[in-house]
N, C-alpha and C positions, 0 to 999 in steps of 0.2 A: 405468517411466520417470517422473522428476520432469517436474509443471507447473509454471511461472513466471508468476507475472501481478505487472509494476510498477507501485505507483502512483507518478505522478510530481504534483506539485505547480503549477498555473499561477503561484503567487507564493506566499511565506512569510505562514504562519498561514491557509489555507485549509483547515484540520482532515485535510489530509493523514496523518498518523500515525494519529489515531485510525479513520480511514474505512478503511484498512489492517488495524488490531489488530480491528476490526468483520468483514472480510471474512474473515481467519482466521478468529477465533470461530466465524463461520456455517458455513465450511468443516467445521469440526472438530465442530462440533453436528452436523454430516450426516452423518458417520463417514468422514471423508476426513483421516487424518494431515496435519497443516497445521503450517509454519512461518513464522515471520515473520523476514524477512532484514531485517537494521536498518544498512542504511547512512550511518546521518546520526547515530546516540546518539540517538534521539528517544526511540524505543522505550524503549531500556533506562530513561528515564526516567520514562515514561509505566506503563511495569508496575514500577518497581522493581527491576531484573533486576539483575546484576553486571554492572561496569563495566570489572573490572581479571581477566579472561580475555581470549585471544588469539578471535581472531573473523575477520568475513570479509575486513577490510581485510588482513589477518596473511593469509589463504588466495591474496587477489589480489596481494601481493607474492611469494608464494613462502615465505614463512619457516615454516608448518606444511600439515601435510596437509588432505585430506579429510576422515583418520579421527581426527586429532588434532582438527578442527574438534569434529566429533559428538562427542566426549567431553565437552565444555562445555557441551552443552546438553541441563541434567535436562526433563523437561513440566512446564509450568506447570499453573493451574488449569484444569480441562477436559480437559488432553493437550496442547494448543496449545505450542508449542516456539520458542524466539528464540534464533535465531545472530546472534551479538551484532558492536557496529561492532567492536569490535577497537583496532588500535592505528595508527589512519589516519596519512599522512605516513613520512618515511624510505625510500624506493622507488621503485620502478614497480611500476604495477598492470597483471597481467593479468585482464581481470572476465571473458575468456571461459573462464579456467580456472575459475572459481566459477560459471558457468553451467553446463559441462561438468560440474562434479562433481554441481551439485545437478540434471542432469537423470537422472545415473546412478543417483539413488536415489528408490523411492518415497517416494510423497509429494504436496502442494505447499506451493507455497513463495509467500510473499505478501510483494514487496519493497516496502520504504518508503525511495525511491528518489532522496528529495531534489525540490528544485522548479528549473523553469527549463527554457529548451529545451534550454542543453548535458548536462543527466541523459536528458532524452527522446531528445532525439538519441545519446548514447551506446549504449540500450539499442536503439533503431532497429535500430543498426547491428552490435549482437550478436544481431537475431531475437529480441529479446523482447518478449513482450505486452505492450501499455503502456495502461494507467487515466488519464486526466487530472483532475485533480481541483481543481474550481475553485467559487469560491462567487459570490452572486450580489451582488456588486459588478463595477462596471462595469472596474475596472482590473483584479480578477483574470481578468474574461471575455475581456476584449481580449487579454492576455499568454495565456489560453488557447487564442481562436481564433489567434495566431502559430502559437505549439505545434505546435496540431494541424492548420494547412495545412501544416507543414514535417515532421510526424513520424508523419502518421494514427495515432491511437491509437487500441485496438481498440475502447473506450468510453470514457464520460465518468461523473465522481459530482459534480452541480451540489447545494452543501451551501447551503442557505436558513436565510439568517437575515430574520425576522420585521419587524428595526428596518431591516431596506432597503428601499430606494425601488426600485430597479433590482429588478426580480422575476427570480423564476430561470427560470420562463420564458425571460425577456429575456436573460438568460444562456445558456442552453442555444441559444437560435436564435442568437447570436453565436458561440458556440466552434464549432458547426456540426458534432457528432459523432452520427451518428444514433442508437447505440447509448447511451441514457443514463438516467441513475437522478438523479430530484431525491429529496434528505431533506433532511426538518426537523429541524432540527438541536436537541437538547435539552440545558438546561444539566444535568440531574442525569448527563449523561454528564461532564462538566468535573469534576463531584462526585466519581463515581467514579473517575476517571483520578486525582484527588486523592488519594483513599482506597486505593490501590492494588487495587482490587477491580473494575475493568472485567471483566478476563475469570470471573467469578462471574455475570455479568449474561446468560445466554446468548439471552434474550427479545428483547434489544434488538438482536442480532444477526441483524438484518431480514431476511425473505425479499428485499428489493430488492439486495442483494448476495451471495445466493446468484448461486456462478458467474461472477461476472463477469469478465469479461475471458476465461474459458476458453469453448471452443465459441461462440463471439459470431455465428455466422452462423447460432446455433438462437434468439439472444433475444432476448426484444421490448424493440422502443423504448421510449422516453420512460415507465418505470416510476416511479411514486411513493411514496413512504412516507416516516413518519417514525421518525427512528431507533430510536425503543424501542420500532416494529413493533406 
């Protein structure tokens, strides 16, 4: 049976995508088949990937299968695998038939699931694990702790940036998720997402996101690290 874990974003450009393409990575370093579900196009950008395959938005309207999906997606570097956004708009979506099919297959699957409480709330309400992922600025913390009083997410990844005033401490006792992972955030990660060459990097693929979001009532709080571990 597939595992799902969402990251959801507390506002746009809190390093959401890449704390995602990081948690695969780690997954798939540990010998656990790993996918990255790319619901926003971030991904596809972020590693390079095609753009012009049919994908999961195409699976959540109905227009291709399952097994049409899997056909589209060769391994990337490491094994790590992206089911790509597809071809969003034109329909209605069913997301619980895209959760249905990727729980039918081994695996996991690591969704980059867009920001905002109506993604977190959507996934809520399809029982899926939800990551919140907020940095430590005071407006991303605050749009966090809504978040996560309206949608308990199973944890948190508080991503610290250095030139803030507001500490991620400060961040973390605001969103109020006990389950949580602060990282220091490094630019030669920005580098490499440039370079197409993140998933090459398996180092930086911290033990502070092995796991997360799956079995959350075995892991400890407030973990630290910085991303290139």
């Amino acid at each position: 049976m597939g595992e799902i874990v969402a990251f959801v974003g507390a506002k746009g450009g809190v390093g959401t995508t890449l704390v995602t393409v990081m948690a695969a990575a780690r997954s798939q370093h540990d010998g656990h088949q790993s996918f990255i579900v790319d619901l926003t196009g971030d991904v596809g950008v972020v590693l390079d990937t095609r753009d012009d395959v049919p994908g999961v938005h195409d699976l959540a309207a109905g227009r291709i299968t399952g097994a049409e999906l899997a056909a589209v997606v060769p391994p990337l570097s490491g094994g790590v695998r992206v089911l790509p956004q597809g071809r969003p708009g034109g329909g209605d979506y069913d997301w619980d038939r895209v959760w249905s099919e990727l729980r039918e297959r081994p695996g996991r699957f690591w969704v980059d699931a867009d920001s905002g409480a109506g993604a977190a709330q959507r996934l809520r309400e399809s029982e899926i694990p939800t990551v919140l992922v907020v940095s430590n600025c005071r407006a991303a913390a605050a749009a966090g702790r809504d978040i996560a009083v309206a949608n308990q997410p199973a944890a948190a990844v508080v991503v610290r940036n250095t030139h803030r005033s507001f500490s991620a401490s400060q961040a973390q006792r605001m969103v109020g998720v006990d389950d949580a992972v602060v990282i220091g955030w490094d630019p030669a990660l920005n580098r490499w997402a440039d370079a197409g060459i993140l998933l090459d990097r398996p180092k930086c693929a911290l033990d502070a996101l092995r796991d997360i979001g799956i079995n959350t009532a075995e892991a400890a709080p407030s973990r630290e690290a910085t991303l290139l571990g």
